[in-house]
N, C-alpha and C positions, 0 to 999 in steps of 0.2 A: 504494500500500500504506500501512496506519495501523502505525506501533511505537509499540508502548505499553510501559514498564517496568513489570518486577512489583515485587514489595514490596523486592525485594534491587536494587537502580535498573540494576546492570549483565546482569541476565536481562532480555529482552525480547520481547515477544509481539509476534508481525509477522501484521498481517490481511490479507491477497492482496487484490487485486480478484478477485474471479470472474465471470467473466460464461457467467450461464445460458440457455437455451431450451428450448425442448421436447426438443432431441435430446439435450441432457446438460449439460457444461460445459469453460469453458478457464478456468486461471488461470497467471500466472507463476509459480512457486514462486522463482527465481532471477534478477534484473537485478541485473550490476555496478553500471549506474549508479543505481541508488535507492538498495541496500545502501552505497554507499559515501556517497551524499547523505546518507545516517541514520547513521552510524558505525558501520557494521554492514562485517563483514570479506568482502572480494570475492574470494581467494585459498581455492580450496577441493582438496585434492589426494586424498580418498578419500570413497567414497560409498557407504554400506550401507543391507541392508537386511533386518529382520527379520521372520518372523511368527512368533506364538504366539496360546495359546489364553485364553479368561478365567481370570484369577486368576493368569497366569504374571507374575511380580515380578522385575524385571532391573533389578542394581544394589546397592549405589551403586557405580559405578565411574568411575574417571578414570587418567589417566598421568604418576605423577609428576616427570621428567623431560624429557618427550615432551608436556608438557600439548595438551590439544586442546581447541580451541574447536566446540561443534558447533551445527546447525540442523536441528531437527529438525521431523518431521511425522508424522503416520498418513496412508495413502493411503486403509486401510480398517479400519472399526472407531471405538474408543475406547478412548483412556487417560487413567490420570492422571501427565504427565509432574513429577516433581521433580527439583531442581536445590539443591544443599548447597554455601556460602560454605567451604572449607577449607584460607582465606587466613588465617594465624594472625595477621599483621597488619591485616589489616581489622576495620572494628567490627562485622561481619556474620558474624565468624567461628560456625562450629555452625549458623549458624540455615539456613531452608530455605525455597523458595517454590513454590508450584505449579501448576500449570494442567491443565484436562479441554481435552484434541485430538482433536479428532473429524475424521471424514470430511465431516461435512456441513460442519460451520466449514469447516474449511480452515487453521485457525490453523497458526501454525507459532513454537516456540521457539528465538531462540539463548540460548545456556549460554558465556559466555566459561571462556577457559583457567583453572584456580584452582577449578574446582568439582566435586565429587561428582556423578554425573548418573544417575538409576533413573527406571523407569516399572513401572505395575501396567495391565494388561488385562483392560478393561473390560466389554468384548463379546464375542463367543463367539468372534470370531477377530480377529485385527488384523496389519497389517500395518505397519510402524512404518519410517521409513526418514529417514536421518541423514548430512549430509555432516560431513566433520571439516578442522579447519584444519591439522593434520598428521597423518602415517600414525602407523597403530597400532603400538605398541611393545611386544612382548612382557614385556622386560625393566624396563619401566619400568610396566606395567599393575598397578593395584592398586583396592580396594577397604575400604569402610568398612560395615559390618551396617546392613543396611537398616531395622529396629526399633531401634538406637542408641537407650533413654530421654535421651539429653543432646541428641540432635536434635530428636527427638519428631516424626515427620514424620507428619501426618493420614489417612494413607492410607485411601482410600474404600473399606474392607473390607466395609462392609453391602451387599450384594445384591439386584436386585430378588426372589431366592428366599431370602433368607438369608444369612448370613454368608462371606465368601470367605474359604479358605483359600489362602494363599499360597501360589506353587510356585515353588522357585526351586531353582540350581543348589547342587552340593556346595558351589561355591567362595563362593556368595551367605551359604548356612546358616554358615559359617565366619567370616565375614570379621569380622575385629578392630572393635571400637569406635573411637570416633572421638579418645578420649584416648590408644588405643595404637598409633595407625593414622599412616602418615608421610604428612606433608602439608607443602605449599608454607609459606613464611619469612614 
């Protein structure tokens, strides 16, 4: 497998081997021992997995107390995953980096603990699926508004038909800014 860092050095892009044929293909999505050759975390205790439809926008969310590191994929479809610094000591605090995951890549992101994490859906359906370095906490689950201007995060709204309107939950359309929003020290 190739990790590559995005623009924020602690997100990282993991390219699978895949090996194909005519009948289809196999790839690893998971070996302790490479993850852990690359500093990538081997210890995964929950594994989800979502589908929606194009234009559905999930996020930003993370756990403040409970933080989780995740690695994520599409099995099927296309997105554009983003990942938000909401390390008020880092020099990276606010800022945001992103990648298109597709099916055909294969690519896969991890998002260490300390970050905001949203995807928008690209394709008419997608299947989006994410292991986490600790369990979900309800009480500790929160969110940052996903159009934040102090983030400014590029979201690929143009459409091959036109403009995507975003669809997202009650709790997405709510969610506090990022100046009034509680975030790691």
């Amino acid at each position: 497998m190739i990790v590559e860092s995005l623009d924020i050095p602690e997100v990282k892009r993991i390219l699978p081997r895949v090996h194909g044929d005519s009948r289809g293909f196999f790839l690893e999505t998971f070996n302790a021992r490479e993850f852990a050759a690359a500093g990538l975390p081997t210890e995964w205790v929950q594994d989800n997995h979502s589908r929606s439809g194009r234009g559905v926008l999930r996020g930003l969310h993370y756990q403040l107390h409970e933080p989780q590191g995740k690695l994520v994929r599409v099995a099927r479809g296309r997105v554009f995953d983003v990942a938000v610094d909401i390390r008020r000591s880092s020099p990276t605090f606010g800022c945001w980096t992103g990648a298109l995951l597709t099916d055909e890549g294969q690519e896969m992101l991890y998002i260490p603990p300390g970050f905001a994490h949203g995807f928008l859906v690209l394709s008419d359906e997608a299947d989006f699926l994410y292991k986490c370095t600790t369990l979900w906490d309800r009480a500790s689950d929160r969110s940052i508004r996903w159009n934040d201007p102090a983030i400014g995060v590029a979201w690929p709204l143009e459409g091959p038909d036109g403009p995507l309107t975003p669809l997202l939950s009650p709790r997405d359309m709510e969610s506090p800014l990022l100046a009034d929003a509680e975030v790691f020290a």
